[in-house]
C-alpha positions as CSV (number, residue, x, y, z in Angstrom):
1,X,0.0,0.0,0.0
2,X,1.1,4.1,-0.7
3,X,1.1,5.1,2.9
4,X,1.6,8.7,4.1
5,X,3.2,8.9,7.3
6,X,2.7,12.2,9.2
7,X,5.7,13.0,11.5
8,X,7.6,10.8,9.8
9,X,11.1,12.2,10.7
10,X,10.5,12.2,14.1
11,X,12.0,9.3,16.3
12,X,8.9,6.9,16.2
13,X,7.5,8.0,12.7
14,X,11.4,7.0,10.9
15,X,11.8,4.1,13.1
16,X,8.2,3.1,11.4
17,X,9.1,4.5,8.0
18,X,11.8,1.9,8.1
19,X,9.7,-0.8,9.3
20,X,7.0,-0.3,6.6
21,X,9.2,-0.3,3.9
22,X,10.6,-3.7,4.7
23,X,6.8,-4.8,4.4
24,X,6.8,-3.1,1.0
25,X,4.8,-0.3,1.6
26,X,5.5,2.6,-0.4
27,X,6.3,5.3,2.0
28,X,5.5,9.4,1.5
29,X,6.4,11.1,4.3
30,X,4.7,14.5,5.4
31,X,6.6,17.0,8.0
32,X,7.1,20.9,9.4
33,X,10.4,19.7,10.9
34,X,9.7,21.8,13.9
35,X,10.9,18.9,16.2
36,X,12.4,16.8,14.1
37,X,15.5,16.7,11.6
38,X,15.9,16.1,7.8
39,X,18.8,14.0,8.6
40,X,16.9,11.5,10.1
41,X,15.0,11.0,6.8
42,X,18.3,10.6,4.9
43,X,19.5,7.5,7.3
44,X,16.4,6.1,7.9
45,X,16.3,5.3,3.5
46,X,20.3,4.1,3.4
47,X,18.5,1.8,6.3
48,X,15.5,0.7,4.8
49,X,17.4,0.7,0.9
50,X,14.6,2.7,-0.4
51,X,13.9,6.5,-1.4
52,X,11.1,8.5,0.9
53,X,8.9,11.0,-0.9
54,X,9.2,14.0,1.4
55,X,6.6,16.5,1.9
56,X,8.1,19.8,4.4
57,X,3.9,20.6,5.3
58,X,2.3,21.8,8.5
59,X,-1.0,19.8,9.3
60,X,-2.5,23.5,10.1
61,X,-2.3,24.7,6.1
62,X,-5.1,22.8,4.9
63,X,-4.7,24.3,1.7
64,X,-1.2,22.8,1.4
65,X,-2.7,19.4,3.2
66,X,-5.3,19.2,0.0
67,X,-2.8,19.5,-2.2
68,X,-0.9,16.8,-1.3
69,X,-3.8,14.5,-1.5
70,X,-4.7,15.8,-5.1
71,X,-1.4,14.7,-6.3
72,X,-0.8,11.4,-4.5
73,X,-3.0,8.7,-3.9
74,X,-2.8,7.5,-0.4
75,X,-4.1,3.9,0.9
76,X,-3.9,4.7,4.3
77,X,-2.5,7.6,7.0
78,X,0.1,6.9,9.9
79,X,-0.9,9.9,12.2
80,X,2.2,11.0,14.2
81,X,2.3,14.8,13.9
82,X,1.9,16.4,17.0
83,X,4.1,18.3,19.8
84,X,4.5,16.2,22.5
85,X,6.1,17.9,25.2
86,X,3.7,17.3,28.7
87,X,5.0,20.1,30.8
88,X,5.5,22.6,27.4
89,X,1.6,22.1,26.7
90,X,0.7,23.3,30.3
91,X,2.4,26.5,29.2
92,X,2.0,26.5,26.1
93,X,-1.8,25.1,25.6
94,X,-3.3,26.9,22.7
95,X,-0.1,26.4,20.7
96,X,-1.1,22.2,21.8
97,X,-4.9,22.5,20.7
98,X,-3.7,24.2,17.4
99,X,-1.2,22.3,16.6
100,X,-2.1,18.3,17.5
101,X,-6.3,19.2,16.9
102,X,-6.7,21.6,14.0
103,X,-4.1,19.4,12.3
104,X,-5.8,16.1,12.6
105,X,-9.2,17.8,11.5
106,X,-7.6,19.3,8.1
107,X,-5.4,15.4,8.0
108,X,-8.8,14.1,8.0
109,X,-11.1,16.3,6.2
110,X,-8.1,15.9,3.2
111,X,-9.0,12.5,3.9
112,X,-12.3,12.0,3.6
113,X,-12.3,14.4,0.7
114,X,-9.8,12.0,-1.2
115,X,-11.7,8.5,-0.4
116,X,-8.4,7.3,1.7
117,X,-10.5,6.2,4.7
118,X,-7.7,3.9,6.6
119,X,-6.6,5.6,9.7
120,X,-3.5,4.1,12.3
121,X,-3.2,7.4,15.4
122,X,-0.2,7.7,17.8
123,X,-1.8,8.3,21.0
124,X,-1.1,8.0,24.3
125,X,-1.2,6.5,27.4
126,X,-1.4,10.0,28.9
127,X,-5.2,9.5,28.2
128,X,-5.4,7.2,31.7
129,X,-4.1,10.1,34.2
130,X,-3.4,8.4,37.5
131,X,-5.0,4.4,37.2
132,X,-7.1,3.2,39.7
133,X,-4.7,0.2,39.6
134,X,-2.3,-1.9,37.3
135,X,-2.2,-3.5,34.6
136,X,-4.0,-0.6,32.7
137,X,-6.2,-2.0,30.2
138,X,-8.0,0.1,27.2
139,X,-11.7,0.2,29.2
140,X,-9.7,2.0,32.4
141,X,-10.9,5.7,33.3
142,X,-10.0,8.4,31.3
143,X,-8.6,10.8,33.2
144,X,-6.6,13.0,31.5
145,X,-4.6,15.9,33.4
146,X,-2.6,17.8,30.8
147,X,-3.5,19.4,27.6
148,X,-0.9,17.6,25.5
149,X,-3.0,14.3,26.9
150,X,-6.2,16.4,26.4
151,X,-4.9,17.0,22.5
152,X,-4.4,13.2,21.9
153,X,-8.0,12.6,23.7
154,X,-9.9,14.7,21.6
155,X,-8.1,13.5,18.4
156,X,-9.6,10.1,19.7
157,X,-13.1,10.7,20.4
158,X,-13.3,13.1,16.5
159,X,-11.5,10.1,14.5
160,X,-14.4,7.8,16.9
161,X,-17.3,10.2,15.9
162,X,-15.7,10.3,12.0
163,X,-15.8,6.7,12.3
164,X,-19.7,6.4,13.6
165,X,-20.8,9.0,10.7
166,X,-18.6,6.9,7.9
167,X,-18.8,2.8,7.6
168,X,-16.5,3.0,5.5
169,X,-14.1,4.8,7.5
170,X,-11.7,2.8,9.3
171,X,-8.9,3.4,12.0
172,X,-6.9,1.9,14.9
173,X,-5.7,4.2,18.2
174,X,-2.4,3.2,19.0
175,X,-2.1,4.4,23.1
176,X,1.4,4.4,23.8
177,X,3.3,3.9,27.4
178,X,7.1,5.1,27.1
179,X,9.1,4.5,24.0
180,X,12.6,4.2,24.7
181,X,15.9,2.5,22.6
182,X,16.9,3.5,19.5
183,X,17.4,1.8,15.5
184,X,20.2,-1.6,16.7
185,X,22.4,0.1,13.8
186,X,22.9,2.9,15.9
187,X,21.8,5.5,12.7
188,X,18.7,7.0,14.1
189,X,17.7,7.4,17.5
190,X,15.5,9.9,20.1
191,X,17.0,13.8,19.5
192,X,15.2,15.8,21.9
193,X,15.1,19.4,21.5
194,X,16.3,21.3,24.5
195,X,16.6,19.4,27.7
196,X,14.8,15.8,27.4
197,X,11.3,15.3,28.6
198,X,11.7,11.5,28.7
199,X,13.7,9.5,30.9
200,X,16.0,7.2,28.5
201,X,17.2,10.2,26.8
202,X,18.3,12.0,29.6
203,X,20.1,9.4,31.2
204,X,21.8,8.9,27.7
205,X,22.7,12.5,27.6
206,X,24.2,11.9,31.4
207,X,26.0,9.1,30.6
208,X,27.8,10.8,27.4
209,X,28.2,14.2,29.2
210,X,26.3,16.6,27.7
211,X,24.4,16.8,31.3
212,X,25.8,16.9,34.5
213,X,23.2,14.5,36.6
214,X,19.6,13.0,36.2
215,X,17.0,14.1,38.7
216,X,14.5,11.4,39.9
217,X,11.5,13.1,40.9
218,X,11.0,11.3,44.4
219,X,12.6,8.3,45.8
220,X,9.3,7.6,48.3
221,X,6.9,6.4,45.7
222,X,4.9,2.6,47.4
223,X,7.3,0.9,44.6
224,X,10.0,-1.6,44.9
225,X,12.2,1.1,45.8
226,X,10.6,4.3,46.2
227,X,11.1,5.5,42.1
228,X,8.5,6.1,40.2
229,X,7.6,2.7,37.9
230,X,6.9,2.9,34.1
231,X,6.1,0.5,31.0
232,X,9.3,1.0,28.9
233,X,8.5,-0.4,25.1
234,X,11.4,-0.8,22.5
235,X,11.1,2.0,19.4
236,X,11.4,-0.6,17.0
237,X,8.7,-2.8,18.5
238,X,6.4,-0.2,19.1
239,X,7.1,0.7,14.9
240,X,6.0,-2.8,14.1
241,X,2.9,-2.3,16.0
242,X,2.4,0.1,13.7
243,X,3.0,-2.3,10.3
244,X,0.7,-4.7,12.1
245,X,-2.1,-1.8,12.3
246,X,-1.8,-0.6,9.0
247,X,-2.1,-4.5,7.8
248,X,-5.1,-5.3,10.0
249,X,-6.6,-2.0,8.3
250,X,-6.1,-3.6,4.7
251,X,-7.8,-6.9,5.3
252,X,-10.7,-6.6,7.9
253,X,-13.0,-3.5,9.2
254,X,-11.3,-1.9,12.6
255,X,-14.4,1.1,13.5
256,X,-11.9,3.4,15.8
257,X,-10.5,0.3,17.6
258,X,-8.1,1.3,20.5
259,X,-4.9,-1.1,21.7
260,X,-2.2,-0.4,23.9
261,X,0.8,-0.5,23.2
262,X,3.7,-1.8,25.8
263,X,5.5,-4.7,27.5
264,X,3.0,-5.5,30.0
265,X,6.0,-5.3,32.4
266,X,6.4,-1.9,34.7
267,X,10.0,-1.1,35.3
268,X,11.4,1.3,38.1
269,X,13.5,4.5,36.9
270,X,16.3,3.4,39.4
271,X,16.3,-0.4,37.3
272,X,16.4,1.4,34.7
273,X,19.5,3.3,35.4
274,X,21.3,0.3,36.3
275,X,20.2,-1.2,33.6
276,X,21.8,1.4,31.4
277,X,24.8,1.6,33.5
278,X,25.5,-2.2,33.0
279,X,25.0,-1.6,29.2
280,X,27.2,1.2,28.7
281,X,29.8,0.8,31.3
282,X,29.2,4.3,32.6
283,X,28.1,5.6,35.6
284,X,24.9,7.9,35.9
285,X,25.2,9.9,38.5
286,X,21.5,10.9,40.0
287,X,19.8,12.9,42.7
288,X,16.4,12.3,44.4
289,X,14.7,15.5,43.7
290,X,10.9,16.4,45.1
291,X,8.2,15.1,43.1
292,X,6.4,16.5,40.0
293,X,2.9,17.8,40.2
294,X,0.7,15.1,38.6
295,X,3.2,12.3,38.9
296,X,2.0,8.9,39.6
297,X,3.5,5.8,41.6
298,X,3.3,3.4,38.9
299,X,1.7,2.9,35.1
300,X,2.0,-0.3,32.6
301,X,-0.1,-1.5,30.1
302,X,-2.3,-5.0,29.7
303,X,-1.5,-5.2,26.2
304,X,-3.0,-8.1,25.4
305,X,-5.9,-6.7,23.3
306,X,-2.9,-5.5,20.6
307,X,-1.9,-9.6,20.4
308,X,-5.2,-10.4,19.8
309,X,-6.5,-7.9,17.3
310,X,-3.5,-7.4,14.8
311,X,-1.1,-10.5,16.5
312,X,1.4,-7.8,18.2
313,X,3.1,-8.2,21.2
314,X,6.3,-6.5,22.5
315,X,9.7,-9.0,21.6
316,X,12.7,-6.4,22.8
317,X,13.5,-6.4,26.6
318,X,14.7,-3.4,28.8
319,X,18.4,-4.4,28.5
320,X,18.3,-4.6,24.8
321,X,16.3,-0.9,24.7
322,X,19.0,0.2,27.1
323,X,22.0,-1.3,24.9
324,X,20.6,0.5,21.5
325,X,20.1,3.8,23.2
326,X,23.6,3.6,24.1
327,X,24.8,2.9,20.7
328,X,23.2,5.6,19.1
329,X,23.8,8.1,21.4
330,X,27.6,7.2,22.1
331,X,27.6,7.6,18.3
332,X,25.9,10.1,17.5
333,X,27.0,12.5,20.8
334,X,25.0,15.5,19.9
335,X,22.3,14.0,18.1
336,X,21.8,14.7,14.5
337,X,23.6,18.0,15.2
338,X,26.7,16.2,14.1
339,X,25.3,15.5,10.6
């Protein structure tokens, strides 16, 4: 199938870019670049031994979005545009709404338009707030406490309601816990912009010295021992989740169906450190630092749901996630800045 793939330099979209062209999908990409960087596109084809179309669009020029679907014909949309910072959105809301929401209406109204009415969204599992317990499962409370999580919510429930108006219209809501690892070659990996808002690339960024120490906000959380506990899901698996969608769209009906996406398995950020530490051979020095407002104890997935609707499950382990974030940061120091 011609896929467009929204986001597609970012680190998930090329990781999947990759993956889709080794099940020989044709892939176009569409992206603003505002987080992401051209040079990811560039390794992510000598990886997958295959030419990208590249569009550089913003979501928010529907004009420009129309276009695009005048002069391709798509089979299906992988939906990744969107900023994705948590603690930028609470400052920065309205830029959040405008950019994730009044994207995905113009990505789906150009959609719709066009007759390309196959759908697989990156979402999140920001969606669930604070679980009444664990493993979280896809009928769990919604409680969402941030507008980036608010953004991916609504983006659910219009691409539902698009769904209820349309038979015809068919899509898959990928929630997903915490992506971490990078491409085993070491080419392409997670480049935050500015200081990391994830854990695995900060520690990276620790253990290759572009930081000084990681901060653990709070070291008194009822876990194993006292860090804050987390559903960490290989890159590359979570980019053959995405394959698996786009697949289960081609052969059978999927009316907004929603999966998780993650291991199953919750891992604390202190294992994770020495995880990483045994991986790299470097030490990450860390403090205990006070907690962050709207922090939970502990969130991982019951992703079973995902094996049984399009045969997914997670294959990568924490030490393997930890061993390719390694490589591709202790190779690429600064990030695609050295390209």
């Amino acid at each position: 199938m011609k896929i467009l793939v929204t986001g597609g330099a970012g680190y998930i979209g090329s990781h999947s870019c990759i993956e889709l062209a080794a099940s020989n999908h044709q892939v176009v990409i569409l992206d603003n670049f505002c987080n992401a960087s051209q040079a990811s596109v560039a390794r992510a084809e000598k990886l997958a031994g295959t030419r990208f179309l590249l569009h550089r669009i913003d979501l928010r020029d529907a004009s420009a979005v129309h276009r695009l679907f005048e002069q391709e014909r798509f089979d299906a949309v992988v939906h990744f545009a969107a900023l994705k910072a948590v603690g930028e959105s609470v400052e920065k809301p309205l830029e959040y709404y405008g950019n994730n929401v009044t994207g995905s209406i113009h990505l789906v109204q150009a959609m719709r338009a066009h007759g390309c009415k196959r759908l697989v969204f990156s979402s999140s599992a920001t969606v669930y707030g604070n679980p009444d317990s664990v493993p979280v499962d896809e009928e769990a409370p919604l409680r969402v406490t941030n507008p980036y999580g608010r953004s991916k919510l609504m983006i659910e429930d219009m691409i539902r309601d698009v769904c209820a108006s349309d038979p015809e219209f068919n899509a898959i809501l990928l929630r997903y816990f915490n992506p971490a690892g990078a491409h085993p070659s070491g080419t392409i990996g997670e480049d935050p912009c500015g200081i990391p808002n994830n854990l695995m690339p900060y520690i990276c960024q620790v253990a290759v010295g572009r930081r000084e120490r990681l901060g653990i906000f709070g070291g008194d959380w009822p876990t194993i021992d006292g860090t804050g506990v987390r559903d960490y899901i290989h890159v590359v698996d979570l980019a053959r989740a995405h394959v698996d969608a786009v697949n289960a769209l081609e052969h059978a009906r999927h009316p907004a169906t929603t999966l998780n996406l993650g291991t199953g398995q919750g891992v604390s950020v202190l294992q994770l450190v020495h995880a990483f530490e045994q991986a790299s051979g470097r030490k990450v020095p860390y403090e205990i630092v006070e907690r962050r407002a709207g922090d939970v104890a502990s969130v991982y997935a019951d992703p079973r749901r995902a094996h049984d609707v399009i045969g997914w499950k997670a294959a990568r382990d924490v030490d393997t996630m930890c061993v390719d974030a390694w490589r591709w940061q202790s190779q690429n120091p600064e990030g695609y800045g050295d390209a």
